[in-house]
N, C-alpha and C positions, 0 to 999 in steps of 0.2 A: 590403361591397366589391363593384363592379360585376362586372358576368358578361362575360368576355371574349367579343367574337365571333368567330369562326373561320370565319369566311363566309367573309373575304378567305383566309386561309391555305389553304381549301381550295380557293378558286378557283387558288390559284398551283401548288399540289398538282397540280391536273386538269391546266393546261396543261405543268405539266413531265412529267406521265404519258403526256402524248398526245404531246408533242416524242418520246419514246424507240420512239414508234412503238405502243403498247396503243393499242386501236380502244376507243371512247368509252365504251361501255357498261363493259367493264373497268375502263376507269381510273375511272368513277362508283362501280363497285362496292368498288373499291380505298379510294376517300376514304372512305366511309363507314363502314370497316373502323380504326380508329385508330391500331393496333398496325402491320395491315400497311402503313400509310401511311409511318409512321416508319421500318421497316426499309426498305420501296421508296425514301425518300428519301434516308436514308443510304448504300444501295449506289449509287445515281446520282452522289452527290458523290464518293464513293471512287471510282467508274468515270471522275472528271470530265468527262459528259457530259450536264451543265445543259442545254448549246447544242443539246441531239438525237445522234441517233445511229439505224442500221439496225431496222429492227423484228426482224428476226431476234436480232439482239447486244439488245435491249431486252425480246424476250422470254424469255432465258436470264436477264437480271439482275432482271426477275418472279420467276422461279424460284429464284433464291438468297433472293430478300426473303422468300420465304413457306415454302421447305422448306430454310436452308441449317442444316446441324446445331449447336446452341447451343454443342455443348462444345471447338466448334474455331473460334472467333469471330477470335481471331488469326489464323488463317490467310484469312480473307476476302480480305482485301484481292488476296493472292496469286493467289488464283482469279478474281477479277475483272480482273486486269488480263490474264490470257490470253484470257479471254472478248473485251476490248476489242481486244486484237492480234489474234484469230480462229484462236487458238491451239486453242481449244476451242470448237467453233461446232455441235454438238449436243446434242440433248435426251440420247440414251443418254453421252455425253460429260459432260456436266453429271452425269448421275447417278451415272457411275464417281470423281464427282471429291468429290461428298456421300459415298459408301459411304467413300473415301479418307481422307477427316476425320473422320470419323464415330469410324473407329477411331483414328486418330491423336489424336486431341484437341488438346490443347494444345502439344503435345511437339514435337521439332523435327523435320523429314521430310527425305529426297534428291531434291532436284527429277527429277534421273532416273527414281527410281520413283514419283512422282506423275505424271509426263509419260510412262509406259509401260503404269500404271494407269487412264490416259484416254484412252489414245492419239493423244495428243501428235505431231503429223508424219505419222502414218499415212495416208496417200491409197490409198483403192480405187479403182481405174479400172473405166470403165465395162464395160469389155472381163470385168474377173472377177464384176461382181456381174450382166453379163448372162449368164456361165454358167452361176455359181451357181443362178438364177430356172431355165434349164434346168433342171440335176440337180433341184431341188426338185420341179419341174411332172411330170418324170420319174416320177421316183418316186410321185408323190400321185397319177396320172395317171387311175388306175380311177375316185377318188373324187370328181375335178374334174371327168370326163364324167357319173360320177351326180347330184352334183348342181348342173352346170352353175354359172350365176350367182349360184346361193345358198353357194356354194361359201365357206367363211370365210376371207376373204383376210388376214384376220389372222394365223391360224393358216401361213399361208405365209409372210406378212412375216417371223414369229417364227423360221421355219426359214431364212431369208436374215439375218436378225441374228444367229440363234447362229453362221453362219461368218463373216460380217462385222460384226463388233460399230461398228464407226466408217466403214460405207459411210453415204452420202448417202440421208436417210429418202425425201426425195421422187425419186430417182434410182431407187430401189426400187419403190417405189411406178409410177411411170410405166412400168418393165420388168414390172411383176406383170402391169398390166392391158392393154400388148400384149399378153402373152403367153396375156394368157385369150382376146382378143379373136381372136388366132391360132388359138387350138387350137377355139375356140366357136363362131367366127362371131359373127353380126350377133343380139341380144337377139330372142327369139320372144316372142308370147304368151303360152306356158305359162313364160315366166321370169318374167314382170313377175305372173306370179295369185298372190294370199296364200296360204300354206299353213294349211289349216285347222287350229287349236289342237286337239291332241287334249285331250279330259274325263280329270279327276284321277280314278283314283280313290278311292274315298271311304279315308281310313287306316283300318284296326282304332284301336280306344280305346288307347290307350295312357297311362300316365301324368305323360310328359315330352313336349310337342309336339317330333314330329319334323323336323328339316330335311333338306327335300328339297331335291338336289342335282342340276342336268342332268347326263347325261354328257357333256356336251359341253362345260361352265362347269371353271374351275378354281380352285375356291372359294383364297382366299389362306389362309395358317395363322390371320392372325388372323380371319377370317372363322370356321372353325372353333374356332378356341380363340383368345378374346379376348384375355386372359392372356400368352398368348406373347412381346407385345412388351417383358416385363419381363425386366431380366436377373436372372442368380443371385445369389444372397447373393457367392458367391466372388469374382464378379467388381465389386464397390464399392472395386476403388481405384484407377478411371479417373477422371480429370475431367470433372465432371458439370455443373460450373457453373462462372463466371468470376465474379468480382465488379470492377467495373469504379470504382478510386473518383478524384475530384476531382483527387488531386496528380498521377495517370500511372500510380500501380504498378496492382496487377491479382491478384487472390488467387484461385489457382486449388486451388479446392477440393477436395480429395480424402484418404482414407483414408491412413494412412500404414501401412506393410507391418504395423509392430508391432501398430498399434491393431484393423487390420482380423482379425489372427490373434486377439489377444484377443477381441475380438468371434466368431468363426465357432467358436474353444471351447467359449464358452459357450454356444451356440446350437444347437452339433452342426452346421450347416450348414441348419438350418431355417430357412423363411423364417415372419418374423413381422413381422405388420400390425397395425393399430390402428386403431378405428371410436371417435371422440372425440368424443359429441354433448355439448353443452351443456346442463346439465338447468334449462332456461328456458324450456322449452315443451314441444309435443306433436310427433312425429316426420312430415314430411310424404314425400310418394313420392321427393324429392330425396334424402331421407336414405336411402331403397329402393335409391336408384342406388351410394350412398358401400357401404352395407352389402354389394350385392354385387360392389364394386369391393374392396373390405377381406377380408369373409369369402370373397370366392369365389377371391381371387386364392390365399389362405392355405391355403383347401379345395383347390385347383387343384395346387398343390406341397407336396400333404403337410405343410404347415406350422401356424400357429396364431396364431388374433386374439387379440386383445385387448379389452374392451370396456370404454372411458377415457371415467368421465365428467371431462371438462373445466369443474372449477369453482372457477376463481381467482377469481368476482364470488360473492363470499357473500349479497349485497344479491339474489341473482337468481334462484340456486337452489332450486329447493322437493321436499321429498321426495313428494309427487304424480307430479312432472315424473322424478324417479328412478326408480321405479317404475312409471311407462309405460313408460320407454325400453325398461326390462330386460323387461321383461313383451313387448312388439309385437317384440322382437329374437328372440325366442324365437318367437313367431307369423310370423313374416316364413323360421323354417325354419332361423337359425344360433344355433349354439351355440358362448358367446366360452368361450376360454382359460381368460380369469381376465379379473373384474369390479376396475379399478384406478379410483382416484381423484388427479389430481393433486395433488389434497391431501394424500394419501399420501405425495408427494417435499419437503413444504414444508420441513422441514428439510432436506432435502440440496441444493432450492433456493435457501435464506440460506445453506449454507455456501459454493455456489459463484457467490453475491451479493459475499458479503465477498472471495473470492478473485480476481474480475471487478475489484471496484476498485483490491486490491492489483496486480493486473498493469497498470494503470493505463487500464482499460479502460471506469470508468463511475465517476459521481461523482453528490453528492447535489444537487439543483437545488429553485431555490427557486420558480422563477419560476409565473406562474398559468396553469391554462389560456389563458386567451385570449390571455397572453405567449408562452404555446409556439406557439399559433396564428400570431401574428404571427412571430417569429423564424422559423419553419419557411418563411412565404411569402414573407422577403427573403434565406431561407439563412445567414442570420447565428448564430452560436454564443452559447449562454448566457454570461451574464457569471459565471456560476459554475463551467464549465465546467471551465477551466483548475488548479481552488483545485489545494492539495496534499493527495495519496491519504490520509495520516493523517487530514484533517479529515475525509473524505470516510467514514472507517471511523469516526470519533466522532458523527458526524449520524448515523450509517446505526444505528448499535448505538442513539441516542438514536430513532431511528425506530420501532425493534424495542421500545425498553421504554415505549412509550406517551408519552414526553418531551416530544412536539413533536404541535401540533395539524392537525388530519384537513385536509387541502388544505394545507399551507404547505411542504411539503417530496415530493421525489420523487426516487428514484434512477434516473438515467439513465444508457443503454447511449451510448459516445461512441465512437462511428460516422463518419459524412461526413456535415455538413450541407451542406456545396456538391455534394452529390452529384445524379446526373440522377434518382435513384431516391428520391422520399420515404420506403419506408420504409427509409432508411438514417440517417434526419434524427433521429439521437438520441433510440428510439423509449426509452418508458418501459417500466423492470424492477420497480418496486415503488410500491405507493402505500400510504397511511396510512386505514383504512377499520375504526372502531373499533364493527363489527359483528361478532359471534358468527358460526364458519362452522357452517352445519348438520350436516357429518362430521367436522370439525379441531376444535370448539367452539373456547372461548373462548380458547386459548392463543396466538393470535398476531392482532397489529393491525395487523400489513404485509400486503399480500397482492400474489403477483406477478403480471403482465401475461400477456394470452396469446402476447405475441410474445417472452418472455423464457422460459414453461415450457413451450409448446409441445416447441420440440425439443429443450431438455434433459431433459423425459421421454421424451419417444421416446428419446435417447440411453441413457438408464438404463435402456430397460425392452428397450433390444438389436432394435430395430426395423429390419424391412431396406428395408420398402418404405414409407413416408411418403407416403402417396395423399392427394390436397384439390383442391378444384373449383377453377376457372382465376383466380377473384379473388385466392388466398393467389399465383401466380407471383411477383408482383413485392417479398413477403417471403421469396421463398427466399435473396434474396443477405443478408438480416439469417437469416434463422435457418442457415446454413451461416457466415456471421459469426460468427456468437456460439459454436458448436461449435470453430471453428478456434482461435480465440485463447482457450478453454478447455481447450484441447489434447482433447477429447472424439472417440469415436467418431460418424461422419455418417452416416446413414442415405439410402440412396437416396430423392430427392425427386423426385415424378414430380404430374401437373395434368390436371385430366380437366375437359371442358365440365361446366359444372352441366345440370339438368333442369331445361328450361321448357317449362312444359305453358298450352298456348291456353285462354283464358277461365276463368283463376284467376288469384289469389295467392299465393305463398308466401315470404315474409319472413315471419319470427316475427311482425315489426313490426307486420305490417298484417293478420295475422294473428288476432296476438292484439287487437287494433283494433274485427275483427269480434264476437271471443268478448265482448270487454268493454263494447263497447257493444250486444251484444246484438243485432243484425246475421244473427249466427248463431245455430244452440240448442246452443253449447257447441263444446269441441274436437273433439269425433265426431258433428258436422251433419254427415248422409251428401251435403249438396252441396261441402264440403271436402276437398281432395287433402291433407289429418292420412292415415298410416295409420290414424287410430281412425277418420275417418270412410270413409274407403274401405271398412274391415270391416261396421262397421255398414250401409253401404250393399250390402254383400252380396259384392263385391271379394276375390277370394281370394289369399293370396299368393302359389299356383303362378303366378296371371296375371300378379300385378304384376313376378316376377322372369321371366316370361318375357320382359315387356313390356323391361323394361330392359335383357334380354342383346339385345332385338330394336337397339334403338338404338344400343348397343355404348358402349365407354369412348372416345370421340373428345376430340380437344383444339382440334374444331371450338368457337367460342364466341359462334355468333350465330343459333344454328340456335332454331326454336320447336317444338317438336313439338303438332302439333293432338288436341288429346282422341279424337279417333277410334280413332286408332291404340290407345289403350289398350285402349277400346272391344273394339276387335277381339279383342285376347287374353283379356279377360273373357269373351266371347263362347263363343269359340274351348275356354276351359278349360268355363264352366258347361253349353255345349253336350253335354260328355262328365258330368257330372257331376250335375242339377239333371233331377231326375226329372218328367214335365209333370203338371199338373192342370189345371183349367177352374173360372179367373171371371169374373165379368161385372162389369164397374167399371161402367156405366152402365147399368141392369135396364131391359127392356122387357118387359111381361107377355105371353104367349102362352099362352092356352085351347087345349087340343085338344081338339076339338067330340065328334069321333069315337072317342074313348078314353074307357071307362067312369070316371066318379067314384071314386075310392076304387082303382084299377086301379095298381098299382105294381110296376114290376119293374126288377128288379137286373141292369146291362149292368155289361158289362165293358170298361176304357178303358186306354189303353196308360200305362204310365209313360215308355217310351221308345219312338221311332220303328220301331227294329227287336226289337222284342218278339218271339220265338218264342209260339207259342202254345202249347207242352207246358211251360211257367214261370211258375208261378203268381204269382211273387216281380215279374215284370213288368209286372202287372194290378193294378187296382185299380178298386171298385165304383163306381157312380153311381146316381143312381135317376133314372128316367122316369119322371115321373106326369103329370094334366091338366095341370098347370100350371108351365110350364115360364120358364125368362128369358132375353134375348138381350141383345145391345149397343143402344142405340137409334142406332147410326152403320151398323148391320146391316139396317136398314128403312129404304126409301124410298117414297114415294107416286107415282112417276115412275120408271119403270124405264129403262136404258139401255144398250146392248150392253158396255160398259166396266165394267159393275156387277156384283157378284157374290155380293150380299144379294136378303135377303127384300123385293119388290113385292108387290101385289093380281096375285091371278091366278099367281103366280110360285112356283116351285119351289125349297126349298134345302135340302141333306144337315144335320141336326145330329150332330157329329162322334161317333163311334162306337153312333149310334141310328138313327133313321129320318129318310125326305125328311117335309118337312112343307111343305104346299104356303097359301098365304094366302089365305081364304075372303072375311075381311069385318076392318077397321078401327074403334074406337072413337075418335075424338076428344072433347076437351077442349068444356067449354062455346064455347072463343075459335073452335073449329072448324078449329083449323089442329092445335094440339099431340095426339101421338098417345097413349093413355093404354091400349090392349090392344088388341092380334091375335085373332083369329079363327082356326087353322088345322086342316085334319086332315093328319092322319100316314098313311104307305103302310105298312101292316107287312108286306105282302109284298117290299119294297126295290126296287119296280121299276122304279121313276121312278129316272132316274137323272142329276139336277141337277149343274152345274157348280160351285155354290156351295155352300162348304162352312162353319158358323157353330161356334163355340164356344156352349157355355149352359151353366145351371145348371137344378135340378127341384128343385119343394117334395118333402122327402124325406118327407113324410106329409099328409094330406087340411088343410088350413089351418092349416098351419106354413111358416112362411118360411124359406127354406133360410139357411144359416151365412152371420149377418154380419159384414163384417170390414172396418177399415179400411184402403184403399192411397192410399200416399203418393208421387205421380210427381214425380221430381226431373229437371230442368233445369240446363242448365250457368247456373254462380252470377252471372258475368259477361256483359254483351253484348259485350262488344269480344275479340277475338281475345289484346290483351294491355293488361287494365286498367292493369299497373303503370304505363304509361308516362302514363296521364294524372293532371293536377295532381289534380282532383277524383275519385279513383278511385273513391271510395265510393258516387257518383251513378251510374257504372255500371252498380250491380246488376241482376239480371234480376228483374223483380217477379214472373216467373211459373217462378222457378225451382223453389217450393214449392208444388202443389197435392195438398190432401189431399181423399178420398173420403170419406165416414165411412160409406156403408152402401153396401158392394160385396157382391156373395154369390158366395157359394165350396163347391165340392162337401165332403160332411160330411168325408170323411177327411181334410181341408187341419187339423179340430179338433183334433189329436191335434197339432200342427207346433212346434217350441220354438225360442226365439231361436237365430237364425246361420241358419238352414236353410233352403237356397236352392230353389226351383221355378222352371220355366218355365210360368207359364201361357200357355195355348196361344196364339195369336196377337197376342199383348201382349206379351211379354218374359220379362224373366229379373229376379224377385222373392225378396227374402231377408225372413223373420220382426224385428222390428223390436225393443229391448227393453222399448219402451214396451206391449209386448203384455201384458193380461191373463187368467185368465182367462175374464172375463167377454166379453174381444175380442180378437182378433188385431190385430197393427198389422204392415201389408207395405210395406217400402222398394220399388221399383225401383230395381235396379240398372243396367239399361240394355236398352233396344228389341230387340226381334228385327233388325230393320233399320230404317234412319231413314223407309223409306216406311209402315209399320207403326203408327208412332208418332202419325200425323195423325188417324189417328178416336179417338182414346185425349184428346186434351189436351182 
């Protein structure tokens, strides 16, 4: 089938975005958004103003298209056309008229009290809100002469809007800033100098990164507690959704008094969630985000998860993939409820299969996939559609005892095929799949859909918050469908942006792509965003849920977050936590001339930067002998002011030893390559050099000091966002994998066991790898000190 182009459409898009008055860059940023294109275009035609209109009136119906509240969609119309009469012609106006619906839902309202709740008619004359800017400047007066110009005119605005909620924002605005100019005078010098940032500082260690808060900022609740925006178990039986279908009617979704009491019985009034991975693969940081969108909201209210594995495809499930999840769910810091299996509800899901048909609700369908394909793409209805519910209970029971052969038969939920919403297009409840399941064995050959047990599990198992990334939105009007006309208890259904993280993958799809064809070294390749490879990589789970309360649950859905950012909070936690040693990934030999042979002696080296020195527990040995090793990106032949290694002639501290200063150079037969230093050491400390090197010391007279392999990883992708291209695979970064194989390492790093993370000193933050034996260590990098750090290292 050809690929539609949408070129033209979205050219017609642009020009009726920019008619309503949005300045061009908007309305670009709008088309390319699809979602909000559709709702922009539909409020224009209700507004009917195709032909143009005010930019002011055009920027208020922006503002419905992208924040107007779903569960009062009926009411739209109504608020647009005061916007169009200039009934309502501000921004705090609009917003009282969202809060207004928000709670109203669907339900019917008194224009009066919408028109009193927005204020409807209200005129403020210039005369009171130039008083008001008095009294305010009054009063604030000490703190406006302290700090002049920098003075937060916001914070004034705010005090002229709490007494005039529906004065004119730019009318305000233009009296503020006479009125500074009044009281200030003419801008000086010392107004327009930056104010110097004062230095953080540094926090005490703590266990949980603290957020710090100006006193001046007014963080929001949910900025504080993510969580917030969910309501209570008590209150699900508002209208939460509409379902919009073909003929006109409209099915507004919500709890019924009965259903909703029965429910909060048995619940106690606890809220319970449910973290439903698929056990078809390995869990990647997206699923980090779901878990502590699940367990934290559950943690958060005293309540309790769930942990559902989802395995209606028997064909897919593997007890590997079951025992990761539960195993890294547990590493990741939560602990579920109770461990459920869909398959656990299969019988109470064919009994309310059979029940669905009898209310004449779903029937048996013959037709092939690629028949469903087609019918779906001209909205036309199965020819079986229609048959009568008896025969529909005769196939379906012949379905169930193996009667009828694997693809020839399907029972299907009968929904709206003419509906705007494909999945309402008569999605499939059961299919014929005469595979063994791995936890139900061999007792049933039907097996149901995930859009058919999805939420009549959640309904059985009394779930109050039904969380899922923004792809499932447009099956919430089928899985609130299918509850309704089960007559079933509905679970609050709420959609949160997925996690995309820059220069990766994460689809199982392409995922498991790389593990299979080998691409990767398994599902815990420490260059894969798997929790198993994160761990392996050294990743700790403090960081990764800090990482993801950092980005918070938005329903933003085009956002990319850059690897960095994680970066940071891995940093940030192993900083507090990874005690430092000293290796040298690339050895350069150094003789010390002036140190007797055989001469060895035991320094003392900090594990952490602020080490006491009466804390033995803080120290750790090293030895300094003749023969010591440095980085070769730590010696130059050419010395430079901007350099701050070892030259001929040149001075540099080796950390926690002496200055050793460069005597004489050995090169290579080629006379270029350098193959041993020359230097002697100050043991009195009194040279006191800028440059300071990391090294390692043969820990006895011709013994090589502790070798070990490190492994520097790279981000796996060149492109910012592989997915998007046809050949994603040609992507890769070929230098995303370099491995060392003879690094040396101070002896106490010989003692070190898989997981166990170090910072070596000017290299990064390094975790024990499990390929380590012990005949070798094997060290991941988990990531740089800073990305300028990184460059003498590759």
């Amino acid at each position: 089938m050809p690929v539609k182009d949408n070129s033209l459409d979205k050219e017609k898009c642009l020009e009726l975005f920019l008619l309503i008055g949005l300045d061009e860059r908007t309305a670009r940023n709008t088309i390319a958004n699809n979602k909000v294109t559709a709702n922009l275009t539909a409020v224009i035609n209700e507004a009917a103003v195709t032909d143009g209109c005010s930019r002011a009136v055009g920027n208020l119906l922006y503002t419905v298209a992208t924040k107007y509240p779903a569960n009062s969609l009926v009411h739209r119309p109504t608020l647009i056309e005061y916007i169009v009469s200039s009934k309502i012609k501000t921004p705090a106006q609009l917003e009282a008229a969202f809060s207004f619906f928000a709670t109203t839902g669907s339900e019917n309202f008194k224009l009066n009290e919408f028109e009193e709740a927005c204020g409807v008619g209200v005129e403020v004359s210039v005369e009171e809100i130039s008083k008001t800017v008095d009294d305010v400047f009054e009063e604030n007066e000490n703190v406006i002469l302290g700090e002049r110009y920098r003075t937060n005119v916001g914070d004034l605005f705010a005090h002229v809007r709490k007494r005039h909620p529906w004065a004119d924002p730019k009318v305000v605005k233009q009296l503020i800033d006479a009125k500074l100019y009044e009281l200030l005078g003419e801008r000086t010098a010392a107004d327009n100098e930056k104010v110097p940032k004062k230095k953080k500082e540094k926090p005490a260690k703590v266990e949980e990164k603290n957020i710090v808060i100006s006193a001046t900022e007014h963080p929001s609740e949910e900025d504080i507690n993510p969580f917030s925006i969910f309501p209570k178990p008590e209150e699900n039986f508002k209208v939460h959704t509409e379902v919009f279908f073909s003929d006109g009617s409209v099915l507004r979704c919500c709890n019924t008094k009965e259903l909703l009491e029965k429910h909060l019985k048995v619940t106690a009034q606890k809220v319970l969630t449910r973290f439903p991975p698929e056990p078809n693969g390995y869990l990647h940081i997206g699923h980090a985000k779901a878990m502590f969108v699940d367990f934290g909201l559950a943690k958060d209210r005293g309540g309790l998860c769930y942990l559902r594995y989802d395995d209606t495809n028997p064909e897919a499930e593997k007890k590997e993939y079951i025992d990761h999840i539960e195993e890294i769910v547990k590493w990741m810091g939560w602990e579920p409820f109770k461990i459920t299996y869909t398959s656990d509800y299969f019988q109470e899901l064919y009994e309310l299969a059979v029940e669905l048909i009898r209310r004449g609700h779903a029937y048996v369908d013959h037709q092939t996939p690629d028949e469903i394909k087609e019918y779906r793409e001209k909205k036309m209805n199965s020819p079986w559609r229609d048959r009568p519910i008896a025969e529909s209970l005769k196939l379906f029971e012949d379905m169930r005892q193996g009667l009828i052969e694997e693809g020839k038969a399907t029972l299907r939920m009968k929904q709206d095929m003419q509906s705007d919403n494909f999945n309402m297009y008569d999605l499939i409840a059961y299919r014929i799949k005469f595979t063994p399941h791995p936890h139900a064995g061999d007792k049933w050959c039907i097996y149901p859909s995930y859009d058919y047990a999805h939420c009549i599990v959640d309904s059985l198992e009394n779930i109050t918050h039904s969380l899922c990334t923004l792809e499932f939105e447009t099956r919430r009007a089928s899985y609130y469908w299918l509850l309704h006309v089960l007559g079933l208890y509905q679970p609050y259904v709420w959609e949160y942006s997925r996690l995309n993280i820059s220069n990766t993958v994460m689809s199982k799809r392409k995922l498991n792509r790389l593990v299979t064809e080998k691409w990767v070294d398994g599902w815990d390749d420490p260059r894969l965003m798997t929790l198993a490879g994160l761990r392996r990589r050294g990743v700790t789970s403090t960081a990764i849920n800090a990482f993801v309360r950092g980005i918070g649950i938005t329903r933003s859905d085009s956002s990319m977050i850059r690897v960095d950012r994680l970066e940071y909070h891995v940093r940030e936690e192993l900083n507090k936590t990874a005690h430092r040693t000293m290796v040298v990934i690339h050895p350069l030999k150094v003789v010390i001339t002036n140190l007797e042979a055989g001469t060895m002696l035991d320094l003392d080296a900090k594990k952490w930067p602020d080490a006491q020195v009466d804390d033995d527990s803080a120290f750790y040995k090293v030895p300094f002998s003749k023969i010591v090793y440095i980085e070769q990106s730590d010696f130059r032949m050419k010395d430079s002011k901007d350099y701050y290694g070892l030259s001929p002639g040149k001075s540099v501290l080796l950390r926690y030893a002496f200055p050793i200063k460069c005597a004489d150079v050995i090169l290579d037969d080629d006379n270029k390559t350098v193959v041993e230093i020359r230097a002697e050491y100050d043991p009195s400390k009194k040279t006191k050099p800028k440059g300071v090197l990391h090294w390692v010391a043969e820990p006895s007279p011709g013994v090589d000091p502790l070798k070990v392999e490190v492994r520097l990883f790279d981000k796996l992708f060149i492109s910012e966002n592989p997915a998007e291209l046809d050949d994603w695979v040609a992507d890769l970064n070929p230098q995303s994998k370099l491995v060392i194989p003879d690094a040396y390492a101070v002896p106490t790093l010989r003692n070190a066991t898989d997981g166990d993370s170090f910072q070596f000193e000017r290299l990064g933050y390094f975790a024990v790898d499990k390929d380590s034996s012990p005949e070798k260590l094997v060290f991941n990098r988990t990531v740089t000190l800073r990305d300028s750090y990184s460059k003498g290292v590759k």
